[in-house]
RODO-2510 file (C-alpha; in nm, 4 decimals, decimal comma):
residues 391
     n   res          X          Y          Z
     1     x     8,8394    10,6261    -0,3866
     2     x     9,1667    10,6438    -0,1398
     3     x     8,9442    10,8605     0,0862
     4     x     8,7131    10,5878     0,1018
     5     x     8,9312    10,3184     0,1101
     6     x     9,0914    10,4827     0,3889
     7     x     8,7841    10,5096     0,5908
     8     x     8,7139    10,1515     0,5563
     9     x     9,0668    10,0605     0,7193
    10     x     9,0123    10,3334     0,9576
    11     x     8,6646    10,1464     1,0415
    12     x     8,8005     9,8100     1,0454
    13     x     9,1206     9,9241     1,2887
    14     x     8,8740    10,0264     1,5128
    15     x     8,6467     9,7179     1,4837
    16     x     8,9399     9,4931     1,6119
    17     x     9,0161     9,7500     1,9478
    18     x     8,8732     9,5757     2,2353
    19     x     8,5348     9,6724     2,3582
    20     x     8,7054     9,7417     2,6883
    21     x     8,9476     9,9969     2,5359
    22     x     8,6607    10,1826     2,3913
    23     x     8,4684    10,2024     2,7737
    24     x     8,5911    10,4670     3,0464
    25     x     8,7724    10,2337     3,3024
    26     x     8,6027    10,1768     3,6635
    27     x     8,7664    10,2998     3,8880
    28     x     8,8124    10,1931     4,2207
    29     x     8,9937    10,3776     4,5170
    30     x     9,1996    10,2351     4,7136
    31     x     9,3299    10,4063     5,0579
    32     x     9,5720    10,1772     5,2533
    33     x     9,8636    10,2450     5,4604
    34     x    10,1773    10,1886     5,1862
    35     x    10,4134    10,3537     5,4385
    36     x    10,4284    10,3635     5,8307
    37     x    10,3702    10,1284     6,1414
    38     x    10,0917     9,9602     5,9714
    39     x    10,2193     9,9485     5,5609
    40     x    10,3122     9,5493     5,6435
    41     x     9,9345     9,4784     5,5862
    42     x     9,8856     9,7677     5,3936
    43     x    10,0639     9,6517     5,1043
    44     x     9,9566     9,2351     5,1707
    45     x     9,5503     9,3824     5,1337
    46     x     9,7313     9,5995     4,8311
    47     x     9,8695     9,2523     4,6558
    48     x     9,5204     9,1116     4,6888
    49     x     9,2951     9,3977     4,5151
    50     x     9,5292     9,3613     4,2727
    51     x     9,5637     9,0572     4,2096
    52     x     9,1575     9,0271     4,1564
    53     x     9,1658     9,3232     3,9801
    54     x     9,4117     9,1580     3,7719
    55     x     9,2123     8,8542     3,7055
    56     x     8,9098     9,0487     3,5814
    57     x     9,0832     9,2438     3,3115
    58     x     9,2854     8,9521     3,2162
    59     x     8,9517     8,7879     3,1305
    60     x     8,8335     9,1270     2,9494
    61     x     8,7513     9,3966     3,2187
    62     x     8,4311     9,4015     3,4197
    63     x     8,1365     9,4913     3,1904
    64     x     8,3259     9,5319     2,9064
    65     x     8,5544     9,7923     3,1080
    66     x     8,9080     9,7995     3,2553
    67     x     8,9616     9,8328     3,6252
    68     x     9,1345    10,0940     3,7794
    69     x     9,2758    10,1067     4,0625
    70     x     9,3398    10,4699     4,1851
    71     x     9,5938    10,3918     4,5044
    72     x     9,6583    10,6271     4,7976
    73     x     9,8400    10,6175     5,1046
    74     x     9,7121    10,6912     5,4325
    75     x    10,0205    10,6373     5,6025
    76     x     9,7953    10,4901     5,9048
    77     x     9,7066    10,8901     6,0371
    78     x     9,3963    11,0085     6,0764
    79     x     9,4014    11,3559     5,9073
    80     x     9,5853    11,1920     5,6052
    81     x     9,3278    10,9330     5,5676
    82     x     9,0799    11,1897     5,5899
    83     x     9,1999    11,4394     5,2996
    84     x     9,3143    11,0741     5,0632
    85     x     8,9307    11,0094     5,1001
    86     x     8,8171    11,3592     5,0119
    87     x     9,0210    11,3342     4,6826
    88     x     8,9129    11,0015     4,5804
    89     x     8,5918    11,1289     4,6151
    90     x     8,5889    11,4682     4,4521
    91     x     8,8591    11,4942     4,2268
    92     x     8,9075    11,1288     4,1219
    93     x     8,5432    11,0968     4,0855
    94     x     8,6059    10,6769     4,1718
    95     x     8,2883    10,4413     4,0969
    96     x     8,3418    10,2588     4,4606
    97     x     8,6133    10,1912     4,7060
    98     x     8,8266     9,8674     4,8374
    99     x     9,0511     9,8832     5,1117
   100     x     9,1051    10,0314     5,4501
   101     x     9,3377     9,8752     5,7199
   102     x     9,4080    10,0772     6,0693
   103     x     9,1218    10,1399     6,2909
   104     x     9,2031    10,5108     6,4182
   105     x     9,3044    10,5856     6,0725
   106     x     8,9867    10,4223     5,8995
   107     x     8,7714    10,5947     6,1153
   108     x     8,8599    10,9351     6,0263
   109     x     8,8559    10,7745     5,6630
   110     x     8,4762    10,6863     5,6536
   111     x     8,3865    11,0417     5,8601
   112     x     8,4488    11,2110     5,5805
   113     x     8,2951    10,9921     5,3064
   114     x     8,0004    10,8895     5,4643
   115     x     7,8411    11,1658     5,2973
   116     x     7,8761    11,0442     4,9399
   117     x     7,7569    10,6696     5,0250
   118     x     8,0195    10,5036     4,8042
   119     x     7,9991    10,1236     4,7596
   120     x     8,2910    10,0823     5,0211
   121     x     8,4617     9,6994     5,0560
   122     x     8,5936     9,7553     5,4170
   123     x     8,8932     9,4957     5,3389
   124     x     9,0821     9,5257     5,7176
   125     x     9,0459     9,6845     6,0685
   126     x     8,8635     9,5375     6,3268
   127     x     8,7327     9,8386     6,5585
   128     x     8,4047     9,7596     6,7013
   129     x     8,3470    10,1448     6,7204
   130     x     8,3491    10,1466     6,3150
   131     x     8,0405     9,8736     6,3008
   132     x     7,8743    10,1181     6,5414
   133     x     7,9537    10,4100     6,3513
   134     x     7,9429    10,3048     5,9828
   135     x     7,8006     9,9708     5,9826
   136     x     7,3749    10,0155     5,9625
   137     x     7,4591    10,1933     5,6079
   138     x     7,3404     9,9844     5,2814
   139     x     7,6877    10,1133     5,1166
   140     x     7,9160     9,9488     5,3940
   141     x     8,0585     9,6150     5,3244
   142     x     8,2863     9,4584     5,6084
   143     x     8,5112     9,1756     5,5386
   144     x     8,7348     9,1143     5,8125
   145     x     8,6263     9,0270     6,1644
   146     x     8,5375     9,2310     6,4136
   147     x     8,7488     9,2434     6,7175
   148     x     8,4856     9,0540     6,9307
   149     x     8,5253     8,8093     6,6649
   150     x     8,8424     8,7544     6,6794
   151     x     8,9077     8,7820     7,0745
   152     x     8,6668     8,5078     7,1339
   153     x     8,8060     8,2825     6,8886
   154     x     9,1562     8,3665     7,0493
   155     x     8,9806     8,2889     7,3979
   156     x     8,8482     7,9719     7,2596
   157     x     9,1750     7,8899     7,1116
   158     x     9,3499     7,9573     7,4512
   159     x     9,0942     7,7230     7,6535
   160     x     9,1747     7,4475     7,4237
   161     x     9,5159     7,4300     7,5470
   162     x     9,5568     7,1503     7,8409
   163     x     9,7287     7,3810     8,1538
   164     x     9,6862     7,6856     8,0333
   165     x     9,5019     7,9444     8,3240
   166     x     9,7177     8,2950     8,3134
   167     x     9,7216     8,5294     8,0515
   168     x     9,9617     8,8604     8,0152
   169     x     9,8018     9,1251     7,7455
   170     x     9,9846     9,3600     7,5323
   171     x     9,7976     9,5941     7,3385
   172     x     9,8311     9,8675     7,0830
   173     x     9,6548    10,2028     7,2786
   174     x     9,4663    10,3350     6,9822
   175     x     9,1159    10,1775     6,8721
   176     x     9,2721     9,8441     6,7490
   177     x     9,4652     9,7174     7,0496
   178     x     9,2494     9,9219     7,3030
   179     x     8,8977     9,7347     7,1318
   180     x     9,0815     9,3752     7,1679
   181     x     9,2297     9,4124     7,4891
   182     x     8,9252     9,4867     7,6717
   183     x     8,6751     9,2151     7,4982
   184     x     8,9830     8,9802     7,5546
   185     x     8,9665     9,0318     7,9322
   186     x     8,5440     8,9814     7,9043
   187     x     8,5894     8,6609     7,7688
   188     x     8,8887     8,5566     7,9594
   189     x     8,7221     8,6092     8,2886
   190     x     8,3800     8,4538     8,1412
   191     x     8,5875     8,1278     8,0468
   192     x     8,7964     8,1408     8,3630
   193     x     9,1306     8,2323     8,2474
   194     x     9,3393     8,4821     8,5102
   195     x     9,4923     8,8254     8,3303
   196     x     9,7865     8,8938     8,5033
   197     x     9,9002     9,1735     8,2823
   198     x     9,7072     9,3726     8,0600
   199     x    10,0002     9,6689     7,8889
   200     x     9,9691     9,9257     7,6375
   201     x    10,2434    10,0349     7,4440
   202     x    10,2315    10,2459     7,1078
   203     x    10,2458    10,0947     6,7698
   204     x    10,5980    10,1429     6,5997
   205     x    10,7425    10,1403     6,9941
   206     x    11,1227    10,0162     6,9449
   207     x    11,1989     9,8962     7,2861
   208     x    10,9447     9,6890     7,4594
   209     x    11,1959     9,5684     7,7161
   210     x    11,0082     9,7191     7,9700
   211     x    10,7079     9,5015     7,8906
   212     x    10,8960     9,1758     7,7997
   213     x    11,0766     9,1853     8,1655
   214     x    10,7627     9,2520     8,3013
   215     x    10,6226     8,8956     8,1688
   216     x    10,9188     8,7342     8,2498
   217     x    10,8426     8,7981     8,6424
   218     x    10,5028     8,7152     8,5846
   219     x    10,5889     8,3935     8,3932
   220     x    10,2300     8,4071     8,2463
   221     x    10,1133     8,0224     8,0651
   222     x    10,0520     8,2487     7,7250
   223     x    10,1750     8,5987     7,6566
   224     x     9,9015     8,7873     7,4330
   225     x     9,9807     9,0508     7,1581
   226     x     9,6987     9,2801     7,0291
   227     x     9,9411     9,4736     6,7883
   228     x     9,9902     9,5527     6,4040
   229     x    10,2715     9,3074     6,2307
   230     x    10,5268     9,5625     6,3041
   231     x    10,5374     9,5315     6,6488
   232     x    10,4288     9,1741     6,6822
   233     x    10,7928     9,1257     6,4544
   234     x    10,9642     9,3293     6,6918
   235     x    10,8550     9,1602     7,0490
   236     x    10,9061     8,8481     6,8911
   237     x    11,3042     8,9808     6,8324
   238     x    11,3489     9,1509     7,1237
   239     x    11,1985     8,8511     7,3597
   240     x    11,4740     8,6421     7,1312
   241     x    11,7659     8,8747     7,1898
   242     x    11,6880     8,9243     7,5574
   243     x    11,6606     8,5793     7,6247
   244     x    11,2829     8,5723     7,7333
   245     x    11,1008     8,3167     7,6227
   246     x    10,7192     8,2743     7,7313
   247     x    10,5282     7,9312     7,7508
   248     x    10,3613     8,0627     7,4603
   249     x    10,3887     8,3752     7,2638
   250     x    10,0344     8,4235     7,0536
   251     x     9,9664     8,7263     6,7946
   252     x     9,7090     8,8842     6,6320
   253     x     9,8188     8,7957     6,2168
   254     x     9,8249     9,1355     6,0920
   255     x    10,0017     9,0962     5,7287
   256     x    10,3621     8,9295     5,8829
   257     x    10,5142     8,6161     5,7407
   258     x    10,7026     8,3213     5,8608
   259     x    10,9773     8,4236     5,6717
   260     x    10,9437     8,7909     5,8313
   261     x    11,0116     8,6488     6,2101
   262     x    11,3167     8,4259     6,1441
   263     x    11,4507     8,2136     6,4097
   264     x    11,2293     8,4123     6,6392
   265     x    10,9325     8,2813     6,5429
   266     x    11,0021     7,9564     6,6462
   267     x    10,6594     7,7838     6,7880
   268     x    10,5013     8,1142     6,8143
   269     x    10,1159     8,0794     6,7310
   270     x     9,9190     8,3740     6,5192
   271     x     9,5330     8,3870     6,5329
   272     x     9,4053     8,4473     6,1573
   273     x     9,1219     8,4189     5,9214
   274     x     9,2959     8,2137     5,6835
   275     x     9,6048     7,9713     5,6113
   276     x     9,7332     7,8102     5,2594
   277     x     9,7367     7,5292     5,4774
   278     x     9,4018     7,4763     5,5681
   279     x     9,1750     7,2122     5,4266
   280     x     8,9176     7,4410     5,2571
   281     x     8,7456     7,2803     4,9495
   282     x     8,9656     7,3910     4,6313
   283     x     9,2228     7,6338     4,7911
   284     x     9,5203     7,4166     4,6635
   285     x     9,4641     7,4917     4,3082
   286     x     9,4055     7,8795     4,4273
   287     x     9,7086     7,8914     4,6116
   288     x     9,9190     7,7411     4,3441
   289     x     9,7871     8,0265     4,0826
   290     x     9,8379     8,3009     4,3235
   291     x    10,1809     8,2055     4,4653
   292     x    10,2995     8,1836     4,0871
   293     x    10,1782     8,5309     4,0227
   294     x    10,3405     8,6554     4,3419
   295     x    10,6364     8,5087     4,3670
   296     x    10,6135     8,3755     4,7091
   297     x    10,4152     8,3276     5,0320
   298     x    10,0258     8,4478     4,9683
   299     x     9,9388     8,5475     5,3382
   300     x     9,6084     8,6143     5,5208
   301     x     9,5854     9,0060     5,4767
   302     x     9,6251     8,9484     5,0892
   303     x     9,3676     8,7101     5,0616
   304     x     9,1209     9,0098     5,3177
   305     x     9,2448     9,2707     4,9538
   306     x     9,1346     8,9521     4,7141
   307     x     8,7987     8,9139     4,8346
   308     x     8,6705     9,1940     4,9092
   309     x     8,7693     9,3284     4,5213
   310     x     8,6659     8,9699     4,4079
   311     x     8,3362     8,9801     4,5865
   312     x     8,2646     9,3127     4,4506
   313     x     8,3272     9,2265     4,0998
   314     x     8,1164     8,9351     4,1280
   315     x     7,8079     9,1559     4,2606
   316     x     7,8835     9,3739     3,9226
   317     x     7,8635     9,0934     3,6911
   318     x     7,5437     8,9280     3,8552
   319     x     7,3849     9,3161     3,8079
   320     x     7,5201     9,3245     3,4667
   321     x     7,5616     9,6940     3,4815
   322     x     7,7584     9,9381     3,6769
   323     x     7,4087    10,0063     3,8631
   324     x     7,5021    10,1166     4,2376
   325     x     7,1682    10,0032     4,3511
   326     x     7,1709     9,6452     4,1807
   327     x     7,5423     9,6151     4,2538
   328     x     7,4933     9,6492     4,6737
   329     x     7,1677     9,4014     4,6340
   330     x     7,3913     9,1675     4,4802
   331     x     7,6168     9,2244     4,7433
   332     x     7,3492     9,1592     5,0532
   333     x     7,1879     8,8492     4,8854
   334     x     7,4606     8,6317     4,6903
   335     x     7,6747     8,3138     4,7925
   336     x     8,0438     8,4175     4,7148
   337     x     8,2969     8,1356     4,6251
   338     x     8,6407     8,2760     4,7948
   339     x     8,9573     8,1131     4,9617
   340     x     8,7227     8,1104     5,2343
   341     x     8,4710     7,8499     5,1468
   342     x     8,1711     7,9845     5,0042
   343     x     8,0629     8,3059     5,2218
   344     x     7,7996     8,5490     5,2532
   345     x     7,7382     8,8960     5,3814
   346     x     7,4934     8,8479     5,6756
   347     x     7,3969     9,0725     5,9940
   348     x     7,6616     9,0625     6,2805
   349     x     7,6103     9,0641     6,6977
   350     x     7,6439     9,4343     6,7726
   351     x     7,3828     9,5895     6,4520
   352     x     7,6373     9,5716     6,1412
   353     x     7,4592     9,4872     5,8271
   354     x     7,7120     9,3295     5,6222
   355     x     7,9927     9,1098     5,7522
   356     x     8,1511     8,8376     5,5829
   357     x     8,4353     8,6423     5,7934
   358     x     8,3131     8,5567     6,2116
   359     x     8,5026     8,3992     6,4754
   360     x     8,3399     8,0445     6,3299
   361     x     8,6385     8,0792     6,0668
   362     x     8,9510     8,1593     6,2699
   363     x     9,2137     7,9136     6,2825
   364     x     9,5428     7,9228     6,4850
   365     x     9,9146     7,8773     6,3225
   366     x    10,2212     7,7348     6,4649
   367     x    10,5263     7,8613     6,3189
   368     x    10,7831     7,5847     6,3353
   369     x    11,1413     7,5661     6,4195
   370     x    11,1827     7,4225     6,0807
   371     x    11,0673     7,7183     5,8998
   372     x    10,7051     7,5886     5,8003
   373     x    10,3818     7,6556     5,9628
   374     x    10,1001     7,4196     6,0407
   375     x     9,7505     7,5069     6,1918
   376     x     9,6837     7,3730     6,4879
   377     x     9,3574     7,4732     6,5743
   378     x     9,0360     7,4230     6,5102
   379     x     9,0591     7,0416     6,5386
   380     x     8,8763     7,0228     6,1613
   381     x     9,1362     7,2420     5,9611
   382     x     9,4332     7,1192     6,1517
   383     x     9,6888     6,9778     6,0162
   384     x     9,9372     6,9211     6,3767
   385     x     9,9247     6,9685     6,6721
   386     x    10,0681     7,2209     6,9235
   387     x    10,3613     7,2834     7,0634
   388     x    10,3130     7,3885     7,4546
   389     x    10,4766     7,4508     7,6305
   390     x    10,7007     7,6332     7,3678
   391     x    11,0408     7,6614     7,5376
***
């Protein structure tokens, strides 16, 4: 009798476990740079995934199943990124993959899994030479803009601003910065803007003096930078401290904050995907929720990590299995509800499959002297407008 009785208790204990604690977790691997030049938007895409991730077990897993999120750090190098993706693959056995940010270092990253076609949620870097490379493949999901995108938005951006003809460049030399600068100077000269200075420097650099004197004798009407948020931080300080201060000093957002700039940041504009300020359909209640949860500013590379995790698990629970095949259908054909608006993966310009943001979503930010931010351009999600010029 106590055998049995203890059976039944055994029976019912195991009854009230949650389905999802009786599944094998998926698990997801995540390579960003955590550490390095480029961990500022490493860890902002890092918040996001998590924070989805988050969500989805909160409300009982994915399929009945926990997510996991199996992190590693490529440090933004090439031959790390390349042995974190062997190991995700092969030893950690993960069911698909979210993340990525650094061109160079992404690259090497999806050379040496392109053999095992994961389901990979390409969350940042804007290389045109990946789409070529990676993008035709059924198993490659791109969620950022490319950098044509995003240069011809910036172009756009720069034509809208009454006086402005000369632009000075600064670019990160690796794929990134060397990608932007030069479809920056196509669509410059198409829209008949003058590039008086078109500079490379490398990314973690800790003097750009050199540079910053260089535009002060040139005395450009906008002073460009095609860097990670590291640097674009930095020449911000450094044109502060030296006394240098451009008509207008425009950035490519890259994971920084307001807050991260200081005084320094005063009227200097940042070309992004996304703003908590812009008047998207329903983003005030999602900002609220995810600026609770994080304690603070929720900034545009975060919100790159959200949806490309969110969009994924979405795909999953239209498939209603953990069916690779069903999963990257769902992917390809559905409507996605994101901070975005409501999106869709669709063909891009240059022969990717499966992009999701375009230069027809970019906006442009002011930071102001009083420590907010407002968007200033496109006319239909601003909320102010521009300061020019800034000094």
């Amino acid at each position: 009798m106590g055998r049995i009785l203890a059976s039944l208790l055994a029976a019912a204990a195991m009854a009230a476990v949650p389905a999802m604690a009786q599944q094998p977790p998926l698990r997801i691997g995540v390579p960003l740079p955590l550490t390095g030049a480029l961990a500022g938007g490493g860890n902002q895409i890092l918040w996001g995934i998590q924070y989805a991730a988050g969500e989805a077990n909160d409300a009982g897993g994915l399929l009945g199943r926990k997510i996991e999120l199996v992190v590693e750090d490529t440090k933004g190098e090439p031959n790390t990124s390349a042995t974190v993706a062997a190991k995700l693959a092969t030893q950690d056995k993960v069911d698909a993959f979210v993340g990525g940010f650094g061109s160079t270092s992404d690259y090497a990253l999806l050379n040496a899994l392109q053999r095992f076609e994961p389901i990979f949620m390409h969350a940042g870097s804007s290389s045109v030479r990946l789409e070529e490379g990676f993008g035709k493949h059924d198993w490659y999901y791109h969620i950022y803009i490319w950098d044509y995108h995003r240069q011809k938005a910036a172009v756009t951006f720069f034509k809208s601003i009454p006086g402005a003809k000369t632009l000075a460049i600064a670019y990160e030399d690796k794929l990134y910065g060397t990608d932007g600068s030069k479809f920056t100077q196509q669509y410059a000269k198409e829209a008949g803007l003058e590039v008086v200075m078109n500079e490379p420097y490398r990314a973690g650099t800790p003097d750009f003096a050199p540079i910053l004197n260089r535009v002060k004798g040139l005395d450009p009407d906008i002073l460009f930078i095609i860097g990670y948020s590291g640097d674009n931080i930095q020449i911000a300080r450094q044109a502060d401290q030296l006394g240098i201060k451009p008509k207008l000093l425009v950035t490519q957002g890259a994971g920084e904050k307001r807050s991260d700039f200081g005084p320094a940041g005063d009227n200097v504009v940042v070309i992004d995907l996304w703003s908590a300020k812009q008047t998207t359909p329903g983003l005030a209640d999602w900002v609220k929720k995810a600026e609770a949860k994080r304690g603070g500013e929720v900034v545009s590379s975060a919100v790159q990590g959200y949806v490309a995790m969110r969009t994924l698990i979405d795909a999953a629970k239209a498939a209603g299995t953990w069916d690779r095949g069903k999963i990257l259908a769902g992917l390809a054909s559905m409507t996605f509800d994101t901070p975005y608006g409501k999106v869709a993966y669709t063909a891009s310009e240059m022969g990717g499959k499966h992009q999701l943001i375009t230069d027809k979503s970019m906006i442009a930010v002011q930071y102001k002297p009083d420590g907010g931010q407002e968007v200033v351009w496109p006319a239909d999600k601003a909320a102010g407008k521009i300061t020019y010029p800034a000094r």
